[in-house]
C-alpha positions in Angstrom: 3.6 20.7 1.9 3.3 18.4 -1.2 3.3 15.1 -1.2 5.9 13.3 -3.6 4.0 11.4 -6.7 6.0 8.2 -5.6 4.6 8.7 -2.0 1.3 8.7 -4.1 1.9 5.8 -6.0 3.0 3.6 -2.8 -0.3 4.4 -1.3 -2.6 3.5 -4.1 -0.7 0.4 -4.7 -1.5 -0.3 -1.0 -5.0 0.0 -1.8 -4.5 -2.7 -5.0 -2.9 -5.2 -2.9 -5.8 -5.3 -0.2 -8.1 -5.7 -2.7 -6.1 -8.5 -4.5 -5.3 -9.8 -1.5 -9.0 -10.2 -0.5 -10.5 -11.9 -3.3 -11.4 -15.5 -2.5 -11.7 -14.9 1.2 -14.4 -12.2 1.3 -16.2 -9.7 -1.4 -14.3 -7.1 -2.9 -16.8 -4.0 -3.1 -15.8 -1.3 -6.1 -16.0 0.9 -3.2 -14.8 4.9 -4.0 -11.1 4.2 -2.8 -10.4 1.1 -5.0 -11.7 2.8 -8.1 -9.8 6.4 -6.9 -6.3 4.3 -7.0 -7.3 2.7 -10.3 -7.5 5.9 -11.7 -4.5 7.8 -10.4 -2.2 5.0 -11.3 -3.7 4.9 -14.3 -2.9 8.8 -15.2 0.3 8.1 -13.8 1.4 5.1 -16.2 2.7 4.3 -19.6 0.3 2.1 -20.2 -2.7 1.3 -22.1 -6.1 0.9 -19.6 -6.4 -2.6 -20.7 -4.2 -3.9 -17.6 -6.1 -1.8 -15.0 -9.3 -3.2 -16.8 -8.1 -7.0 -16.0 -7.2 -6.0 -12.5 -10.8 -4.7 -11.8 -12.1 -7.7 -13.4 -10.0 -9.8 -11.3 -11.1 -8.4 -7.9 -15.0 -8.0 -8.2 -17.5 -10.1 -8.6 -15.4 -13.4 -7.9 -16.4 -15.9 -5.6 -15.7 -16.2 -1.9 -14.8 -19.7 0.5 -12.5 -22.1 0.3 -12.7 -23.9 -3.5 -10.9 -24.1 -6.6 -12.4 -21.3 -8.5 -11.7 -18.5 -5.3 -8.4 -19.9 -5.6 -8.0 -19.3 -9.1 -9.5 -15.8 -8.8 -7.4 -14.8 -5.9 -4.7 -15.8 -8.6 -5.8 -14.0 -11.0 -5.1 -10.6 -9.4 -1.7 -11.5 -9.5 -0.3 -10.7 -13.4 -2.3 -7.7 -13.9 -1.0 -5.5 -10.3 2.6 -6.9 -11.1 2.0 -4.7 -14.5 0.3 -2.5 -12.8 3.3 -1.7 -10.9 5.6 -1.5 -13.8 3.5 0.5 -15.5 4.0 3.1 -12.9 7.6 2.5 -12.7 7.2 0.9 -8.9 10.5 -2.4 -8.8 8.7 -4.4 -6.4 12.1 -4.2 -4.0 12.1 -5.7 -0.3 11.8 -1.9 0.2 8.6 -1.4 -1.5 7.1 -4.2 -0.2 7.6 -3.2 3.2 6.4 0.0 2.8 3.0 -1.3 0.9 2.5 -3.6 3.7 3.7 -1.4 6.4 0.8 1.0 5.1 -1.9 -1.6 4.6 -1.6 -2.4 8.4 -2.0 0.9 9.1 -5.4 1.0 7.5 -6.7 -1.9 8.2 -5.7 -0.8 12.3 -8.1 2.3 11.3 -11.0 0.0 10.5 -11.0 -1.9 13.7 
């Protein structure tokens, strides 16, 4: 059974928003699965790489704990993954967002 490209594309943004939505609280590592979702939304876009390059820069190496620049960094992630997402022809509908968080919990039940 294949798994539809839009199925795909739900997933990886998943895998964007936990990272985005961990910067300023703890590290984000470029661990295999954040660079693998880069990547395939990447092939998967009309865009140029430049967008995907600010959204890595955003999420690693930024600092951690409750001050002004985490703050700004955790904002940071925030313009590049909403072009991210049109890139890749995702409308960030109350549908969408559901499913992304729905799967995020999923995951991050697998990790306790």
């Amino acid at each position: 059974m294949r798994i539809p490209i839009e199925s795909l594309k739900i997933k990886a943004l998943a895998v964007l928003e936990d990272a985005g939505a961990r910067v300023g609280r703890q590290p984000v590592e470029p661990d295999p699965g954040l660079r693998l979702a880069l990547a395939f939304l990447y092939a998967v876009s009309d865009r140029d790489r430049a967008l995907f390059d600010e959204f890595w820069r955003a999420v690693i190496d930024q600092p951690v704990g409750p001050s002004p620049e985490a703050l700004r960094a955790q904002q940071a992630t925030v313009p590049p993954l909403n072009g991210i997402y049109r890139a890749v022809g995702i409308v960030q509908t109350p549908e969408i967002i559901t499913a992304i968080a729905r799967h995020r919990r999923r995951q991050a039940e697998r990790r306790v």
